[in-house]
C-alpha positions in Angstrom: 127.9 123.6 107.7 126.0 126.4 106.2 123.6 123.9 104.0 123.4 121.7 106.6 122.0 124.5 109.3 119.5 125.3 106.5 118.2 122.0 106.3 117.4 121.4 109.4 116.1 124.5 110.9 113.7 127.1 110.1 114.6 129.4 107.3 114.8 132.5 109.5 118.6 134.4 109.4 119.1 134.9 112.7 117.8 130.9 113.1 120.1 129.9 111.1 123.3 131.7 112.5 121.9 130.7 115.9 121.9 126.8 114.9 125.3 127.3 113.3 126.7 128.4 116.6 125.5 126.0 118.5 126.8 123.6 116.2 130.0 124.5 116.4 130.5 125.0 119.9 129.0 121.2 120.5 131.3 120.0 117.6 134.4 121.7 119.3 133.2 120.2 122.7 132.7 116.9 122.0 135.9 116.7 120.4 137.6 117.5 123.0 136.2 115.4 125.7 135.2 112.0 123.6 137.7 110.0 121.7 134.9 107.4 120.3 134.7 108.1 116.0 131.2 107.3 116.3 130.6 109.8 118.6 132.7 112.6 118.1 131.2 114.0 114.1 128.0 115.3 115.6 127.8 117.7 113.0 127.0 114.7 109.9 123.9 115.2 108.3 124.3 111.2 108.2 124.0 110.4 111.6 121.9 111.6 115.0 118.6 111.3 113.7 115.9 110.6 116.1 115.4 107.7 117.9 112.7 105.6 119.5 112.1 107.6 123.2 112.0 104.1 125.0 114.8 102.9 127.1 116.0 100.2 124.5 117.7 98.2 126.9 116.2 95.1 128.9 118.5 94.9 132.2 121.0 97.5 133.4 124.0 97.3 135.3 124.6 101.2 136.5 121.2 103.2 137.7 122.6 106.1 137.3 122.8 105.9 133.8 119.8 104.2 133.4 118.0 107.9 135.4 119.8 110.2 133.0 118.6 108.7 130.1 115.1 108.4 131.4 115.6 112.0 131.8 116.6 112.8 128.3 113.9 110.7 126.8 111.5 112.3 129.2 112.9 115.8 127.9 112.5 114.9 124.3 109.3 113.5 124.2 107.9 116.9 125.7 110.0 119.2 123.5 107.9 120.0 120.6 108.1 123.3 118.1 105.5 125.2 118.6 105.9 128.4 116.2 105.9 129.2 112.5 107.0 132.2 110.8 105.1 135.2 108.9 106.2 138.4 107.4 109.0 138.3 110.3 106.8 137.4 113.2 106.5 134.4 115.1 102.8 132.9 115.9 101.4 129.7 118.1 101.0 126.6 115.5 100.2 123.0 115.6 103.3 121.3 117.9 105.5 119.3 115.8 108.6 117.0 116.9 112.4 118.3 115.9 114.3 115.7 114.2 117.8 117.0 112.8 118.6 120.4 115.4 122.1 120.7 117.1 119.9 120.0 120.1 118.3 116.5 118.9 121.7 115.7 118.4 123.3 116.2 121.2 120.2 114.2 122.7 120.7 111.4 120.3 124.6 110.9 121.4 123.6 111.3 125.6 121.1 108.0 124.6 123.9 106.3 122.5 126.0 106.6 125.3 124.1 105.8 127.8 122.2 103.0 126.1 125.6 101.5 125.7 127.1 101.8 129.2 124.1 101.6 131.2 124.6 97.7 130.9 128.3 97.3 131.0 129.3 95.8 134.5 132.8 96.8 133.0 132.7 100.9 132.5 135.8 102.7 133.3 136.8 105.7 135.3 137.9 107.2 132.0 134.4 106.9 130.0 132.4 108.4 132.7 134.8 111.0 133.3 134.8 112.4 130.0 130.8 112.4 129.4 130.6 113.9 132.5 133.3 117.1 131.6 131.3 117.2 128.1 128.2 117.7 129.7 129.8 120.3 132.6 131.3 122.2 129.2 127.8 123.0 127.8 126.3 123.9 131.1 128.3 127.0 130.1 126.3 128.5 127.6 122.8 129.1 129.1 122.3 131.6 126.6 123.4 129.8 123.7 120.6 127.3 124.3 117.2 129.4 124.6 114.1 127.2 126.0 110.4 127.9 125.8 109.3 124.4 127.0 108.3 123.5 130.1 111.7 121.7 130.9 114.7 123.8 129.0 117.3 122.0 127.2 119.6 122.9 130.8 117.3 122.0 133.1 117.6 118.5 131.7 121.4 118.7 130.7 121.9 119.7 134.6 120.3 116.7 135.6 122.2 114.4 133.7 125.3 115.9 135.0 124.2 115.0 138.2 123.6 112.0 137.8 126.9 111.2 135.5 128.8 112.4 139.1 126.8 110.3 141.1 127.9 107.4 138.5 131.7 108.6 139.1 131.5 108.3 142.3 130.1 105.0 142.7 133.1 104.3 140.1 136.0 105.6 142.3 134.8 104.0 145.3 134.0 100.5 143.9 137.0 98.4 145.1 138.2 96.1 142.8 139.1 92.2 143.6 142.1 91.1 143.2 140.1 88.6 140.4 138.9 91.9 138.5 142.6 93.1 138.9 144.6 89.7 138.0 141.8 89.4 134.8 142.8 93.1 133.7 147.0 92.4 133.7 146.0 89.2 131.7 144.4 91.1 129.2 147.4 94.1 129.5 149.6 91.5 128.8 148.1 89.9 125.9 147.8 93.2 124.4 151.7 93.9 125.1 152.7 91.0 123.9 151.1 90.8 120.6 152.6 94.7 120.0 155.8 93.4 120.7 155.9 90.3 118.5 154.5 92.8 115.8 157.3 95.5 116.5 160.0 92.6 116.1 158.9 91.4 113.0 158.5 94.7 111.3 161.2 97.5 112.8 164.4 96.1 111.9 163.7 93.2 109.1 163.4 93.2 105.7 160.3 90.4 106.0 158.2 92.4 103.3 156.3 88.8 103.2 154.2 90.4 105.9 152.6 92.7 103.9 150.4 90.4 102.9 148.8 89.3 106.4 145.8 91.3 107.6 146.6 91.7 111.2 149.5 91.1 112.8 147.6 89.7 116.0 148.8 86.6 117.4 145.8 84.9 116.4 146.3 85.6 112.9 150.2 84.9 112.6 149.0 81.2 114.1 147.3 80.7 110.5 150.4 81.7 108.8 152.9 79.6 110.8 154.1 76.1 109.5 151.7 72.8 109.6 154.6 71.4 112.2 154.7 74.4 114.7 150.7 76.1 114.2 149.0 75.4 117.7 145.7 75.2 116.2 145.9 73.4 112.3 142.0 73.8 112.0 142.2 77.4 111.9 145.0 77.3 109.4 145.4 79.3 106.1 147.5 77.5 103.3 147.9 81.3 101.4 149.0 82.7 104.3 151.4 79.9 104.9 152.7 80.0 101.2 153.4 83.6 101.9 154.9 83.4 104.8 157.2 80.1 104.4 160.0 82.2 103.1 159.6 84.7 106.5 159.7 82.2 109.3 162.8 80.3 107.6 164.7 83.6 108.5 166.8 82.8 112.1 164.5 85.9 113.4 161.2 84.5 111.8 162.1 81.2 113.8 162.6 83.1 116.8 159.6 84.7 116.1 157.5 81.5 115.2 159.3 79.3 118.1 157.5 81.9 121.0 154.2 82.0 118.8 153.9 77.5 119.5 154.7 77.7 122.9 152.4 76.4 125.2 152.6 79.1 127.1 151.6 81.4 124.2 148.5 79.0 123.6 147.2 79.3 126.8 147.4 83.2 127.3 145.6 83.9 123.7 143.3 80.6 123.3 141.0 81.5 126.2 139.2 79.0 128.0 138.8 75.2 127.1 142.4 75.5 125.6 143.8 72.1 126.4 140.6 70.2 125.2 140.6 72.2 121.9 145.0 71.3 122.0 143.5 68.0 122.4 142.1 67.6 118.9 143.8 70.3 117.1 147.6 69.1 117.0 147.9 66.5 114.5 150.0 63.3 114.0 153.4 63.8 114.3 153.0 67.6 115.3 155.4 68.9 117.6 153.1 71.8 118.6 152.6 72.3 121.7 153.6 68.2 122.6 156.7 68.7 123.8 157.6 68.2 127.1 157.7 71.2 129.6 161.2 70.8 130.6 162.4 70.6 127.3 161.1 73.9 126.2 163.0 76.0 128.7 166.1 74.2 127.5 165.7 74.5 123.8 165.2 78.1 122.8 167.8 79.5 124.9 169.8 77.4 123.4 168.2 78.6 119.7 169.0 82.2 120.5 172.6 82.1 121.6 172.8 80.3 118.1 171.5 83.3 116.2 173.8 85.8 118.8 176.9 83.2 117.2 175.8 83.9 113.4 175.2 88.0 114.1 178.8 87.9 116.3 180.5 85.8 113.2 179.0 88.3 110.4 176.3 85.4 108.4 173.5 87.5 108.0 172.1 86.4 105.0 169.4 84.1 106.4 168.9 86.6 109.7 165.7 88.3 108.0 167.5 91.7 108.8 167.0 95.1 107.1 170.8 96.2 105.6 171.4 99.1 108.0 171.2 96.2 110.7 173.8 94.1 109.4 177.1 96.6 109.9 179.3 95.9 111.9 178.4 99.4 113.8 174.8 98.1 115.1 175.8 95.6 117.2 173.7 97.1 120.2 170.7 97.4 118.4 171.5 93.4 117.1 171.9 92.8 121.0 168.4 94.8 122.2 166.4 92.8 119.4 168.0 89.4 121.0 167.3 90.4 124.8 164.0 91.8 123.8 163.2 88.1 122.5 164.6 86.6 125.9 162.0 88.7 127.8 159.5 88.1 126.0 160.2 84.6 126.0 160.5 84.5 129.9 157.5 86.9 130.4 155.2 84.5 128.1 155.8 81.8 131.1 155.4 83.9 134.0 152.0 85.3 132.6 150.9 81.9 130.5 151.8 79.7 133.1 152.0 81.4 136.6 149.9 84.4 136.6 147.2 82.6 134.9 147.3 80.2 137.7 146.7 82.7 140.3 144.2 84.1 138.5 141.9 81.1 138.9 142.8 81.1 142.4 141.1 84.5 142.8 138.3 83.4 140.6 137.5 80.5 143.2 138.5 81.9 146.3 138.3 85.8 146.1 141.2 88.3 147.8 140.9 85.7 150.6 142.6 83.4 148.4 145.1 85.5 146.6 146.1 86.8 150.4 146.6 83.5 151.8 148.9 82.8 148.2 150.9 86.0 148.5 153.9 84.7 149.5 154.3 83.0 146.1 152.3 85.5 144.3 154.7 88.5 145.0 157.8 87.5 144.7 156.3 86.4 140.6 155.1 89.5 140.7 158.5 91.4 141.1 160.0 89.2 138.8 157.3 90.0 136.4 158.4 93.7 137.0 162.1 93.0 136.4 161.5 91.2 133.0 159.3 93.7 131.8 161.5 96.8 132.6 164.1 94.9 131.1 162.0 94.5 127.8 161.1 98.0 128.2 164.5 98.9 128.1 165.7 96.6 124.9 163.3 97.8 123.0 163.6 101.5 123.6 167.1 100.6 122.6 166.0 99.1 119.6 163.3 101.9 118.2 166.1 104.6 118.8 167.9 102.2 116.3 165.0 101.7 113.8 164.2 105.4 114.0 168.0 106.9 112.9 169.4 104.2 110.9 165.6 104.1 108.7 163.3 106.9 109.8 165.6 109.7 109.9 168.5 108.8 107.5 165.4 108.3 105.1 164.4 111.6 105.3 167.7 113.3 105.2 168.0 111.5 102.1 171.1 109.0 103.0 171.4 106.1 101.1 170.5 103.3 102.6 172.0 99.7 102.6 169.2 97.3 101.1 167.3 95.1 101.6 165.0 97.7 103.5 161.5 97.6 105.0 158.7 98.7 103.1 156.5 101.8 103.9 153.8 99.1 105.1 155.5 97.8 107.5 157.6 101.0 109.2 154.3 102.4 109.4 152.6 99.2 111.2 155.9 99.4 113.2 155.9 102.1 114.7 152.1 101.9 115.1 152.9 98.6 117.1 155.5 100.1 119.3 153.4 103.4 120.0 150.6 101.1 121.9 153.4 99.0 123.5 155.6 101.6 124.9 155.8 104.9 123.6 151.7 105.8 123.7 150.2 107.9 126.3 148.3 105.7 127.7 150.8 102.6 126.6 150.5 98.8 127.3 153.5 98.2 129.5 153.0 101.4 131.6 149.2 100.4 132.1 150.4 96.8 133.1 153.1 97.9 135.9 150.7 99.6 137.6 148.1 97.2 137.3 150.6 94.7 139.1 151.3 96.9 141.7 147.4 97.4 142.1 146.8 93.8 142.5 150.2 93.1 144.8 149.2 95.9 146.9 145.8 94.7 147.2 147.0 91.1 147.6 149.2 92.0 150.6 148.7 90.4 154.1 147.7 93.2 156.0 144.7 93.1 154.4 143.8 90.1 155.9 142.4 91.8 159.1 140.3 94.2 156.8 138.9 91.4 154.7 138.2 89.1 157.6 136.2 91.7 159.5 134.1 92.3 156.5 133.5 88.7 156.6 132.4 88.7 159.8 130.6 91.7 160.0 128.5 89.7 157.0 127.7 86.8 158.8 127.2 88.4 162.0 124.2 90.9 160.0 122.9 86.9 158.3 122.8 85.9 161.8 120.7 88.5 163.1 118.2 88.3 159.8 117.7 84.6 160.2 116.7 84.7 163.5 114.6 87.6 163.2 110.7 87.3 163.1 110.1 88.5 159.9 112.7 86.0 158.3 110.1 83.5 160.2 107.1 84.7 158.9 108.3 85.0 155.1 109.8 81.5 155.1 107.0 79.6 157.4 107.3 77.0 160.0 108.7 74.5 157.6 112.1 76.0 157.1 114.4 74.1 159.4 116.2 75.8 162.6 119.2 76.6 161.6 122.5 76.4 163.9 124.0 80.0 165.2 126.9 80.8 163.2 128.9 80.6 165.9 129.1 77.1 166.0 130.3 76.7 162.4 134.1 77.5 163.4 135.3 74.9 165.8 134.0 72.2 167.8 135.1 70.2 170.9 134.6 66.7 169.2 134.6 65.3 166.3 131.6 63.5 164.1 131.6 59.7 163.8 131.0 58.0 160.4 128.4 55.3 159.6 128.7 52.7 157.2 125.9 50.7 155.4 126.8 47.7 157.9 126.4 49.9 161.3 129.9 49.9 161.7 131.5 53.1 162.8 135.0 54.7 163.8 135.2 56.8 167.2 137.9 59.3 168.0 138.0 61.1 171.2 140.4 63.3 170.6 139.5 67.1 170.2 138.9 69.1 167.2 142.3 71.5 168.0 143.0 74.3 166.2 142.7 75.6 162.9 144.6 79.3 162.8 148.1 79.3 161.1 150.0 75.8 160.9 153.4 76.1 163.2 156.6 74.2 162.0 157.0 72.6 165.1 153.8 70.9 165.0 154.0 70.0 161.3 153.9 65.6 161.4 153.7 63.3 158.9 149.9 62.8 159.2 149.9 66.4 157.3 149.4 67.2 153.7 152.6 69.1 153.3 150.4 72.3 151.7 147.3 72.1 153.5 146.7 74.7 156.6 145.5 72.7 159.3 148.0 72.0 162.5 148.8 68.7 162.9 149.3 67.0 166.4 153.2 65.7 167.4 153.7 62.0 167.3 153.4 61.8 171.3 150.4 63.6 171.7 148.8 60.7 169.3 150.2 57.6 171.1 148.9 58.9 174.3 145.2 59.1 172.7 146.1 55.4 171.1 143.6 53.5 173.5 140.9 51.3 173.4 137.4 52.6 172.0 135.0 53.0 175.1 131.1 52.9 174.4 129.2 56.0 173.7 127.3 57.9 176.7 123.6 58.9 176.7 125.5 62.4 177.1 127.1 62.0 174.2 124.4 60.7 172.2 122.3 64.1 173.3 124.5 66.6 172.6 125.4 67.5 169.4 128.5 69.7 167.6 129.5 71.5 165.0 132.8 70.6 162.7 133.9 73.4 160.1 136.8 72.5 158.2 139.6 74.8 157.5 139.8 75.3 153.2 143.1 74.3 151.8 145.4 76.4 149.4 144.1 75.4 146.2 147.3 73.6 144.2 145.9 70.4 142.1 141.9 70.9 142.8 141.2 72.8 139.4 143.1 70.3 137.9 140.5 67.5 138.3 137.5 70.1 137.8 135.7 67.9 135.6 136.4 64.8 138.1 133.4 62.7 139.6 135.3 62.6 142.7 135.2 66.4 143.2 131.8 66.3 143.7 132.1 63.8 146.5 134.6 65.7 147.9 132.7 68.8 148.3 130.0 67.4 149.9 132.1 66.5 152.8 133.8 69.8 153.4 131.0 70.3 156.0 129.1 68.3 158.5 128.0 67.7 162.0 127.7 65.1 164.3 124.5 64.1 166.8 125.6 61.1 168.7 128.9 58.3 168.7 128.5 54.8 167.7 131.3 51.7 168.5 134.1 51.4 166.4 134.6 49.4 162.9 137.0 46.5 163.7 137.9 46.3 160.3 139.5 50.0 160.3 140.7 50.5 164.0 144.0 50.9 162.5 143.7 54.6 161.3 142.0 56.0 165.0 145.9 56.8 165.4 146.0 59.0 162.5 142.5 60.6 162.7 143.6 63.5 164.9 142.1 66.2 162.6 138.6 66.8 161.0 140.6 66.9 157.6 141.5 63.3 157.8 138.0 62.1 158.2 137.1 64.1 154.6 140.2 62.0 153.6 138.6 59.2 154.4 134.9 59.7 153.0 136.5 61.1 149.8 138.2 57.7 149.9 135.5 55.3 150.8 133.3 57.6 148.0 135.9 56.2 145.5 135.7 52.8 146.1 132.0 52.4 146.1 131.3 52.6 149.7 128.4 55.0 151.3 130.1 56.8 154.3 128.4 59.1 156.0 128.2 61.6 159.1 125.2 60.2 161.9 122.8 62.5 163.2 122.6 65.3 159.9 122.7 65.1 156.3 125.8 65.9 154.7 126.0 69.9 153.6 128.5 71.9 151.6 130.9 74.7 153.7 133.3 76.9 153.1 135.2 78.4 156.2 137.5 81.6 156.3 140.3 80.6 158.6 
């Protein structure tokens, strides 16, 4: 410390012991506030040199952050030396710009911080708490910190702590969407789960063959896994596979490998464009990934109670566990490892497969559509909460185990039965299970509460809240479209739009033109479109979609003969908004040329009524809902045929019921 205070500040003693106490006290307070290794050994002679005084970053996402480093750079472009040394006495010199101070780099990790952040849409609570108590910490030593610039070292630090609360602030009150929330358990969970899988191939085996791998990440172990079972054989690794051959032979290595090549599995850690990369990966005569849903359920089960026979009968030679686990005493921790398997097996189809569903609901639809799913999305989510205290529990079971029949007897110096684990993999072990479960801030415990974050933000009640925000939205668009100034930005040739008002219900319903003139007329009125009631519920309704649908006698008393359109009717025009759906099968056929067509029918409106289409009177009886004449353009759009609303173009709406 001493050689490196001399090298970067004047030769002057009491300099010197100056720049060694303020190094210390930054070193002690950064180290206590930052976790970040890059960050948090301000005192290298390596590292915080100065840096360019622009901003360095293009866009921003937080202007808070964005202000406080235009402060600091503002501050060290002005701060300058201006002294030299003779006999003792300090004199007036040419100004000159520091470059390795305790000061300059302090400055230096403010603007690597907040170079970094100050575009990250993602910054957490956590971050901008702890710059914020770093900088609060050093406002505490005024004295330690002498300025003879125009702006002092704390008149600049104050300001950045100003602004890093400001920035806190807007963090704790941001509210996030249940998307935001479903997209953080998904990534909880992936983290979890690849812990676990690592903790079970390591704590209680003898599998020494692991060693060898890298990582233990799921994405890794897919390399190692056999030609017949690997999810993705382009990525594959034929050392790794040599390697590991013997390993995933063992009756836990095939548990182990069985969960890896579930579908389930794939989707969860592949990311996006998953099936179409499935597609091409698996090749002939792979069972990867191929096999039917319903069989997969059956299957492993099946392959576990198996293993449970051999460890109840005493055949552990193939069983891939360590010596202490094979007496005839350790049949609880034998049990936790098997159980700790079934939940994780259960929970990789529940977050795979159903969560990740839901999750692309509230990508497409928002908290309005995870509140109108929440009475399938909760009850997963308790069961979600139920398998993963029960893992929780089997493996707590199972590291008490691991940690007196290996850790402890080790130490005590016991002999132990072989074959053991090696050093390698007890430490990567209990490295694995500290981030899953035992940690401070541990997988599992981060991903219960994140569940009950998004179920509580999911729940019904909410509805009211998130409604009259909508409204309150459209009702402000209302009044800014037909202001004046809207007018006089956007010029005469924008077209009058309709009051929003009239986008919700309407007393009639449009008439559809085809190419021939022909055209289908229904008299009956638009209805409602709140809450479907079972009583109502007829076999003209799609058995999941929202809208009401009308009883059986209520259509055969509209079942009458078309009459001609009146010059009234022909005037007047109305509005038809159509209820949006629950999403089950539409991001199933994203990619179809249909969906298009579809869309483009979700909203239109109607001028005037023509006669009706001889050659399709037959469905007037069924029409009773706007709903079924989409049906019917989506239909007609199939098979060639141009169907469209008279009186407006056809336009593209979404309505909140």
């Amino acid at each position: 410390m001493a050689s490196l205070v001399s090298a970067v500040m004047p030769s002057s003693g009491n300099w010197s012991s100056l720049a060694r106490s303020q190094l210390e006290v930054l070193q002690s307070l950064v180290k206590k506030h930052l976790e970040d290794p890059s960050l948090t050994d301000i005192a290298s002679a390596d590292d915080f040199s100065v840096t360019s005084t622009e901003r360095g970053i293009p866009r921003y996402e937080h202007s808070h952050l964005v202000a406080a480093l235009d402060v600091i750079l503002e501050y060290q472009r002005n701060r300058k030396t201006t002294y030299f040394t003779v006999l003792g006495t300090r004199a007036q010199t040419s100004m000159g710009t520091y470059r390795h101070d305790p000061r300059t780099r302090l400055i230096e990790l403010l603007k690597r911080w907040l170079r970094t952040h100050a575009a990250n849409p993602n910054i957490t609570e956590d971050e901008v708490r702890r710059m914020c108590g770093l900088c609060r910490d050093l406002l505490n030593y005024p004295n330690l910190f002498p300025s003879r610039n125009k702006t002092s070292f704390m008149h600049a630090l104050s300001e950045v702590y100003e602004h890093m609360e400001l920035q806190l602030r807007q963090v704790l009150e941001r509210d996030r969407t249940c998307a935001e929330l479903a997209a953080r358990c998904l990534s909880l969970s992936r983290n979890l789960i690849s812990d676990v899988v690592a903790f079970l191939l390591l704590a209680a085996t003898h599998l020494t063959q692991t060693d060898s791998l890298p990582s233990l990440e799921v994405v890794v172990l897919w390399q190692s896994l056999p030609a017949s079972r690997t999810p993705l054989p382009s990525r594959t690794d034929p050392q790794l596979q040599k390697v590991m051959q013997d390993a995933w032979q063992s009756m836990l290595g095939m548990l182990v490998s069985n969960l890896l090549s579930l579908r389930w599995t794939f989707h969860l850690f592949a990311g996006n464009g998953a099936e179409e990369e499935l597609a091409h990966a698996v090749p002939e005569g792979s069972t990867a990934l191929i096999e039917a849903p319903e069989s997969i359920p059956a299957g492993f089960p099946a392959q576990v109670r198996r293993v449970r026979e051999e460890f109840e009968s005493g055949h552990f030679k193939t069983s891939g566990l360590a010596g202490p686990f094979r007496e005839p005493t350790q049949q609880d921790a034998r049990e936790n490892l098997l159980v700790a398997v079934e939940s994780l097996f259960d929970l990789l189809y529940l977050i795979g497969e159903v969560l990740s569903q839901f999750h692309r609901i509230s990508d497409s639809l928002g908290d309005y559509g995870m509140i109108r799913v929440a009475l399938w999305l909760h009850p997963c989510l308790d069961c979600m909460v139920e398998k993963l205290q029960r893992l929780q529990s089997s493996l707590k079971g199972l590291n008490r185990a691991v940690d007196a029949e290996l850790v402890i007897a080790k130490a005590r110096g016991r002999s132990l039965k072989k074959p053991l684990p090696s050093e390698r993999m007890s430490a990567r072990g209990h490295a694995a299970i500290q981030r899953a479960l035992d940690g401070r801030d541990c997988h599992l415990a981060a991903l219960l509460q994140s569940l009950e974050e998004l179920k509580s933000h999911s729940s019904p009640e909410r509805l009211p809240h998130v409604v009259e925000g909508l409204g309150d939205a459209c009702s402000q668009l209302q009044n800014v479209l037909s202001s004046s100034h809207f007018r006089a930005r956007v010029g005469d040739a924008f077209p009058r739009l309709p009051p929003l008002a009239n986008m919700g219900r309407a007393s009639s319903r449009p008439a559809l033109r085809i190419e021939n003139g022909c055209a289908i007329e229904d008299e009956a009125p638009m209805g409602d479109y709140s809450e479907p009631e079972e009583e109502q519920a007829t076999s003209a309704c799609a058995p999941m979609h929202g809208p009401r649908c009308i009883p059986r006698s209520s259509a055969g008393e509209r079942a009458r003969s078309p009459q001609p359109a009146t010059s009234a009717g022909k005037d007047a025009s109305a509005a038809a908004a159509l209820s949006l759906p629950l999403p089950n099968r539409d991001r199933a056929r994203e990619d179809s040329p249909d969906k298009s067509a579809f869309q483009s029918c979700l909203f239109f409106a109607q001028a005037d009524r023509s006669f009706v289409c001889g050659r399709l009177s037959w469905l007037k009886q069924e029409m009773r809902r706007s709903w079924l004449c989409v049906t019917l353009i989506f239909w007609s759009k199939r098979r060639g045929l141009n169907w469209v609303p008279q009186g407006y173009k056809a336009r593209t709406f979404t309505a909140s019921r």
